[in-house]
Structure formats: structure tokens, C-alpha cells
C-alpha positions in Angstrom: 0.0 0.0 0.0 1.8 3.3 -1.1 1.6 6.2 1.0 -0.8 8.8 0.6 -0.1 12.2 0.7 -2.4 14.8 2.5 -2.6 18.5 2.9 -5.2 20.1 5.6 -7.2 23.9 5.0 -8.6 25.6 8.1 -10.4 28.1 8.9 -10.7 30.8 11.4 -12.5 33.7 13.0 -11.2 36.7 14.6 -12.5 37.8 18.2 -12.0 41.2 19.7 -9.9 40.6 22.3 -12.0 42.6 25.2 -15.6 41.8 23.9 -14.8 38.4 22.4 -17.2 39.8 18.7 -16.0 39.0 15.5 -14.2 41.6 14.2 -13.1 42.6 10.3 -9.7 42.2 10.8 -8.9 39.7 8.2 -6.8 42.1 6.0 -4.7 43.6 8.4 -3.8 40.3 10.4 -2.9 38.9 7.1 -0.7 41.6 5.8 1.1 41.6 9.1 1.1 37.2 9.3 2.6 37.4 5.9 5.7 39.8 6.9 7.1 36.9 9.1 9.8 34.7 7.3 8.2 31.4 8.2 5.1 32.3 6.1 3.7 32.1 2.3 2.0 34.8 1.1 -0.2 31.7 -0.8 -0.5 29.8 2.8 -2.9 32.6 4.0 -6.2 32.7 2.3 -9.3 35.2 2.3 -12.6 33.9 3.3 -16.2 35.0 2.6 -16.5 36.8 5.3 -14.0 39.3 7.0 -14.0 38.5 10.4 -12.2 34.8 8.8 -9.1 34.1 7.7 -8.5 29.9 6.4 -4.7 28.6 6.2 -3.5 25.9 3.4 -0.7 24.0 4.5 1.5 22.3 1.8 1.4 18.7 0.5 2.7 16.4 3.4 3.7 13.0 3.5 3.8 12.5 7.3 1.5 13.7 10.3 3.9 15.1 11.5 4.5 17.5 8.5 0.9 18.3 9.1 1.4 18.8 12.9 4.2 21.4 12.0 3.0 23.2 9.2 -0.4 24.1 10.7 1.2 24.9 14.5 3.4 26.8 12.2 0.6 28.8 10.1 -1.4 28.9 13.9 1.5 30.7 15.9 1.8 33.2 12.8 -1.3 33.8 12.7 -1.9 34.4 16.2 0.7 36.7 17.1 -0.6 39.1 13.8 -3.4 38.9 15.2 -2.5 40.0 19.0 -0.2 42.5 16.8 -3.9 44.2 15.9 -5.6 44.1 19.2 -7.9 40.8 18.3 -7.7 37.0 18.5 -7.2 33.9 16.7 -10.3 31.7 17.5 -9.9 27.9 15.8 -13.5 27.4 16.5 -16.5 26.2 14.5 -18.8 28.9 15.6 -18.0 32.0 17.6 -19.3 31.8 21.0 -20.7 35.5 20.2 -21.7 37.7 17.4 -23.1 40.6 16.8 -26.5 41.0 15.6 -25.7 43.2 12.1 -24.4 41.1 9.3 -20.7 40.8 9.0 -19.1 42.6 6.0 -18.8 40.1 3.0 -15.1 40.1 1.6 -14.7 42.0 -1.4 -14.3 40.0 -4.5 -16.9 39.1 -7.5 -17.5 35.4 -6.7 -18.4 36.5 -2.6 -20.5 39.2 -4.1 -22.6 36.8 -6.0 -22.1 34.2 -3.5 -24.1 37.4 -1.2 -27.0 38.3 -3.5 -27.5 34.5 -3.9 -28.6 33.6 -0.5 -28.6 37.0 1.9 -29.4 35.5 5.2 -27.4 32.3 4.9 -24.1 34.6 4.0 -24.9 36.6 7.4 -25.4 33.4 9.2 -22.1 32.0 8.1 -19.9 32.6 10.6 -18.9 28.6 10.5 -15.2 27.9 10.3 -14.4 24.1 9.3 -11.1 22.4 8.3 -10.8 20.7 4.8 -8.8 17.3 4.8 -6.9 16.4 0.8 -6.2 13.0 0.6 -4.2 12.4 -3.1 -5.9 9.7 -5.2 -4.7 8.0 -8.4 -7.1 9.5 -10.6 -10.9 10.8 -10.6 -12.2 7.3 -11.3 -10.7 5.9 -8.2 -11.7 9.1 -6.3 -15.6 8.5 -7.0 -14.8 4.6 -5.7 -13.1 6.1 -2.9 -16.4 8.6 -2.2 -18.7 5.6 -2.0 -16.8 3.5 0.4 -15.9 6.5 2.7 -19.3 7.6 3.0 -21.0 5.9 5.4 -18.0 7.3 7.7 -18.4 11.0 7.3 -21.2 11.2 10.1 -18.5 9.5 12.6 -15.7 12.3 11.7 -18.8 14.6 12.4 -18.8 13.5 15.8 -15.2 13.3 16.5 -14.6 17.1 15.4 -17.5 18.6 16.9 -16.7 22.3 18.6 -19.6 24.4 17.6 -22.0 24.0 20.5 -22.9 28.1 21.0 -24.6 30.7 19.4 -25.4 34.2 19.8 -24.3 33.5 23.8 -26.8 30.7 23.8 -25.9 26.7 24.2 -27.7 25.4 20.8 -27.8 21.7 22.5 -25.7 20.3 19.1 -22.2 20.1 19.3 -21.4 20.8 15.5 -24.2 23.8 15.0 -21.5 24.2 12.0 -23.2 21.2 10.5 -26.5 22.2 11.1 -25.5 26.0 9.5 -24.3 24.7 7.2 -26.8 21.6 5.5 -29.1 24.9 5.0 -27.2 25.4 1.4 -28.6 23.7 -1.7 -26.0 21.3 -2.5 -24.8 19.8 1.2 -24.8 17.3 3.4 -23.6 13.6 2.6 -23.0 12.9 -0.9 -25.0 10.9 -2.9 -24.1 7.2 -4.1 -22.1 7.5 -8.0 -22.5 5.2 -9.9 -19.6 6.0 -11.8 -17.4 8.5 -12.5 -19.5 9.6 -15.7 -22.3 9.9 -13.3 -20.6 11.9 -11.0 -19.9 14.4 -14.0 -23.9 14.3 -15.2 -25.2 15.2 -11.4 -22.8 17.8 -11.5 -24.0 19.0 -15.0 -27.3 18.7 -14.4 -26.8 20.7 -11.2 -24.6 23.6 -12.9 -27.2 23.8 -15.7 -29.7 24.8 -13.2 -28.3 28.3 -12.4 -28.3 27.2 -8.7 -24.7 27.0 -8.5 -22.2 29.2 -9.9 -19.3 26.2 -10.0 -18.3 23.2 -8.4 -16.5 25.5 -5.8 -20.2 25.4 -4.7 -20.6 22.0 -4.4 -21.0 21.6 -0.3 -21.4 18.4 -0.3 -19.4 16.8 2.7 -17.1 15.1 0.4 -16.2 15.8 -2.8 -13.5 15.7 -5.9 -11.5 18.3 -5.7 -11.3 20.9 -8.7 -8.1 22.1 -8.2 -6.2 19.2 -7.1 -5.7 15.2 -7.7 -7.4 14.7 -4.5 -10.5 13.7 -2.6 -11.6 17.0 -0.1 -13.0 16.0 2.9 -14.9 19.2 4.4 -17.5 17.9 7.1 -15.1 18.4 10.0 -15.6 21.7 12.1 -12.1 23.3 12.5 -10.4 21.8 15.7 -9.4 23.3 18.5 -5.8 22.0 18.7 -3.7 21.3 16.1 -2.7 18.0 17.1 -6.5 17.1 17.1 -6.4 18.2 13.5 -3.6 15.7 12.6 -6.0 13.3 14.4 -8.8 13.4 11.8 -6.1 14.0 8.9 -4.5 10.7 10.4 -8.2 9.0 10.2 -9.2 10.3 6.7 -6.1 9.5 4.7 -6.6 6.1 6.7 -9.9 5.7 5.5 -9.1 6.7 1.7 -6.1 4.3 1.9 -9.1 1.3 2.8 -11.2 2.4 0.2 -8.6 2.4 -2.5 -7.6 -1.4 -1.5 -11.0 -2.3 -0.9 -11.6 -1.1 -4.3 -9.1 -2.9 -6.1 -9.9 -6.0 -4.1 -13.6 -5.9 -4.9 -14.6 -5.8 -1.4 -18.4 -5.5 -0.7 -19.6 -1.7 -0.3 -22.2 -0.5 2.0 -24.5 1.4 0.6 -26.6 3.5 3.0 -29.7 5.0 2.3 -29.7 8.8 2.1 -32.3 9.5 4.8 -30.7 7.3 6.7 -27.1 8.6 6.3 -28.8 12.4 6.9 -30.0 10.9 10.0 -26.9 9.8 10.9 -25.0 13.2 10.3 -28.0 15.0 12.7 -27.2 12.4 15.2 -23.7 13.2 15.3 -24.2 16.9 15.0 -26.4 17.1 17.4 -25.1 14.7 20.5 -20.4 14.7 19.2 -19.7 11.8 21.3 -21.7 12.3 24.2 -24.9 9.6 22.6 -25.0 6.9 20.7 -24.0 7.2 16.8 -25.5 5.1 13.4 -22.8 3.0 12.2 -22.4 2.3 9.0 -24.7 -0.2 9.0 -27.5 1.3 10.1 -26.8 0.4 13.6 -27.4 2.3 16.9 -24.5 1.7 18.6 -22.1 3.6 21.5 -19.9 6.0 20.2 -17.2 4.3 21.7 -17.7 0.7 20.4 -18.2 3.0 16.5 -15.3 4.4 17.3 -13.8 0.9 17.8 -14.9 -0.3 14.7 -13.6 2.7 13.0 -10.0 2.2 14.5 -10.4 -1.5 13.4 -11.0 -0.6 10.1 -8.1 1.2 8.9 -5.6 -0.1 11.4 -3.8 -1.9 8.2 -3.6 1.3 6.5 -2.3 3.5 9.6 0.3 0.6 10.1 1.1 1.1 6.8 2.0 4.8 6.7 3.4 4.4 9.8 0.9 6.1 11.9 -1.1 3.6 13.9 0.4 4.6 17.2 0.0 8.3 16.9 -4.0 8.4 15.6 -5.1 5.4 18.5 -3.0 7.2 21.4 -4.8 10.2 20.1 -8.1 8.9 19.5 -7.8 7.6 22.8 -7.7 10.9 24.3 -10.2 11.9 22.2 -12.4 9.6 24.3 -11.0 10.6 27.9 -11.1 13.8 27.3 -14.1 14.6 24.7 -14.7 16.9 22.0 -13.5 20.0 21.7 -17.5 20.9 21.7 -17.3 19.1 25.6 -14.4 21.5 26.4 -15.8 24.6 25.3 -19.0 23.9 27.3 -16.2 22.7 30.6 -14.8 26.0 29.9 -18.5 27.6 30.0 -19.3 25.9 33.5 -16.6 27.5 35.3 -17.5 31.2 34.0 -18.9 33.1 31.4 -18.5 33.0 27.5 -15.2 34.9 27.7 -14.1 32.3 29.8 -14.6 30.0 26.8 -13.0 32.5 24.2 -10.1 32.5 26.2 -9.7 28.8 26.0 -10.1 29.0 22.4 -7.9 31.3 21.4 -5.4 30.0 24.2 -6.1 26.2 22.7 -5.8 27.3 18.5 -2.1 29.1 19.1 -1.2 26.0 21.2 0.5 28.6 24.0 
């Protein structure tokens, strides 16, 4: 089994740092990030709003490339930020916002993106990180979409850290998944039948008008269309980086069993729809605090699906080398909780700038 490269995008809001609001910072924090030598000017990206600011590390072939780059990026970032008297928050909702719209970054496609859908632009303060797993070619990636499907809802669970909004506890842990599912194409990805199937949906859909391009293809996994990769996006952007190298970890393990299950002919489970949406709300809504839908349907703990997840791509994570570093972290996953858990552990002892404190604290890893 040859090793898989990956690459990781996150992204970011920026809190005052005495009222803990979003703030419209994004241009200045990344013109100062991008006058330290350690930082690409290409590393630092604009987002579609301007309180947000998303990092792209480069192509890695270890974790612990990942682990660098992005604790790297994080560090830069943060100390712009402090630079211009607000915050780095890795979080997937803000624990506060203001009531006004945020201002939409300037640029044609966020324009349109605007005067498409109004209210879900000023609702869309959601921050999520982006896994690239390389494949050998698109045919193989629409193979490796089918068989890694009926795992996205777990990964939703393992990254949830978007319980609050507005100063309110929403009772989900990943509200970011819930925000998000509003758009027109999102959620879990359909079943392809092929790879010339894949291409007519997305025909069918772009000859619609609804969506401008297949940047605007939500759907929870995808092709990529800029690179030779598979884009996994339902994760909410974690709290630590080493959490993040976690789920990059999981998903290049999980794309590494779908392409030898693949080429092996290994049966594929083939959920429903409704009941894979189910499963996503599930894990939205309760991280790993309830019980999760396996793959198979199944109402199960989230620890024995988590289990079962570890047991199904230990061959791969032994294979890249890696099977130590994801358990001992997945481990602590479970001891400790989500990042979701911790935010509302950081809630308990005060107030909500109590919690933006541990966020900010936890993204720069200081």
C-alpha cells in the first residue's frame, strides 16, 4: 500500500480581544502574518467573510508535517493577530456575534455568492477544516467517495466544537453542520454510480443556475477541482492542532481502505440517504456524548463506532506508519471529549469569555 499524501485547509475567526465579537480584521492580520519569514504569502487565504481568515498548509507525507506546518501557520497567525488588538479563535462557531451582518469580503464570486442567498451569508460565521487525501485519478476518487461515505457522520462527531450561538448553548455540538446543511447542495454525498455519473449530477446541477461552480458543491465530500485529491470538508475546525492531525490521520486512513478495498472488490455498504442524513444530525447534534449510526444502520455507542472505525483502517495506519500516533490520540479523544465538551467545561466554570479564552489560548497552542 503506497503512501498517501495529504494537505489540511482551516479556517478561522477573529474575536476582539475585550468583547470576544467578531471583528473585520482579516486584511490587516494577514498583511502583518505574511511579513514573518516562516510564512507564504499563498499559505494565507481570504474567506467570505472578514472576520475569517483559512490557512492551506503544503502537500505532506507525514503527520507530523501536518502537525508542524499548521502549528506553524497557527502561531503566525496568532501573534498578527495579537499584533492588531484581536484573536485567533480555531473554533467552528463563535461563542458571540453581533446582531448586524458581518461585512462580505470584497471579491466578485463572494458578491454573488451574497446576492445569492442574503441571510445564509450573514449566518455563516462557520469555520471548518478541509482534509486532501491524493488519489490516483478521478475514477478511483468517485470509488473512494462511496466507500468513505458511510463514515463521514462519525468524523462529524469526532470534530464537533460548535455548540454556542449568539451567547446561547444550541444543545448540538457541530451547530456548523446544522448551518451549514441549509445550502442547496450539502450534506452527505449521494451514491455514483460511476465517474461519468458523478460528472452528469454535476452538469445537471450547474445547468440549473443554482450554482455558480463546483467550488459550490458543499457536499461533505467531494472531488477536488483544483487538485488530484478527494476533499473532505465535514469536519468543524479543531481546536488543537494536534486534534487536526488526528482526523487527517483517520481520513487518509480511510481513503487508503477504500482504495484497496476497491481494487480488491470488497463489498460496499451502501446506506440510504435519509438514513445517512439521520446519521450526520445524530452526530451533529449529540459529538460523542450519545449513541452514533454506524455504517450499517446500527445504533450503537460511540465508543464501540469508534472501535470499529480504528479497526477498520488499522492496516492502512500501520502502513504509513501512523497507527500509534492516531489510537494514542483517538484515545484521548475519548477521555477527554470533543473540543465541543471543552468549550461547554470552559462555559461551566464562568462566562462565555471564559470559553473565548480557551479557544484562542487552545488554537495558538501557547
Amino acid at each position: 500500500m503506497s503512501l498517501i499524501t495529504v494537505g489540511v485547509e482551516e479556517e478561522y475567526v477573529l474575536l476582539d480581544a475585550t468583547t470576544w465579537l467578531p471583528v473585520p480584521a482579516a486584511e490587516s492580520v494577514r498583511a502583518a502574518a505574511g511579513l514573518e519569514p516562516t510564512v507564504r504569502e499563498s499559505e494565507i487565504q481570504d474567506e467570505l467573510l472578514q472576520v475569517q481568515l483559512e490557512v492551506a498548509t503544503p502537500v505532506c507525507s507525514t503527520l507530523d508535517e501536518v502537525g508542524g506546518h499548521l502549528l506553524r501557520l497557527r502561531q503566525a497567525l496568532a501573534a498578527a493577530a495579537e499584533a492588531q488588538g484581536c484573536r485567533l479563535a480555531a473554533t467552528g462557531t463563535p461563542p458571540l456575534r453581533e446582531h448586524k451582518p458581518p461585512s462580505v469580503t470584497d471579491g466578485a464570486r463572494y458578491r454573488a455568492i451574497s446576492e445569492q442567498a442574503p441571510q445564509l451569508v450573514a449566518e455563516q460565521l462557520i469555520n471548518g477544516m478541509h482534509i486532501h487525501t491524493a488519489v490516483p485519478d478521478p475514477e478511483v476518487g468517485i470509488a473512494v467517495l462511496n466507500r468513505i461515505r458511510p463514515w463521514l457522520p462519525v468524523l462529524v462527531a469526532m470534530s464537533a466544537n460548535s455548540p454556542f450561538w449568539d451567547g446561547e448553548d444550541t444543545g448540538f455540538a457541530s451547530w456548523r453542520t446544522i448551518v451549514f446543511g441549509r445550502w442547496h447542495v450539502s450534506g452527505p454525498p449521494p451514491h455514483f454510480d460511476s465517474l461519468a455519473d458523478y460528472e452528469q449530477r454535476v452538469e445537471r446541477l450547474s445547468g440549473t443556475g443554482t450554482i455558480m461552480d463546483r467550488g459550490q458543491l458543499y457536499w461533505q465530500a467531494r472531488l477536488s477541482d483544483r487538485y488530484p485529491t478527494i476533499e473532505v470538508r465535514c469536519p468543524d475546525v479543531q481546536l488543537r492542532a494536534e486534534e487536526a492531525v488526528m482526523l487527517a490521520g483517520v481520513v487518509r486512513g480511510l481513503v487508503a481502505t477504500a482504495i484497496a478495498d476497491a481494487r480488491a472488490d470488497a463489498p460496499l455498504t451502501v446506506p440510504p440517504p435519509e438514513l445517512l442524513q439521520a446519521a450526520n444530525w445524530q452526530a451533529a447534534r449529540h459529538g460523542l456524548s450519545g449513541h452514533l449510526i454506524d455504517p450499517e444502520g446500527r445504533r450503537r455507542s460511540a465508543g464501540d463506532v469508534l472501535a470499529e472505525l480504528l479497526d477498520h483502517i488499522t492496516p492502512a495506519l500501520d502502513a504509513s506508519g501512523d497507527v500509534r500516533q492516531v489510537t494514542s490520540l483517538i484515545h484521548r479523544l475519548l477521555r477527554e471529549g470533543t473540543p465541543a465538551d471543552r468549550q461547554r467545561e470552559a462555559l461551566a466554570r464562568g462566562h462565555f469569555g471564559e470559553v473565548a479564552r480557551m479557544i484562542t489560548s487552545e488554537t495558538a497552542g501557547w
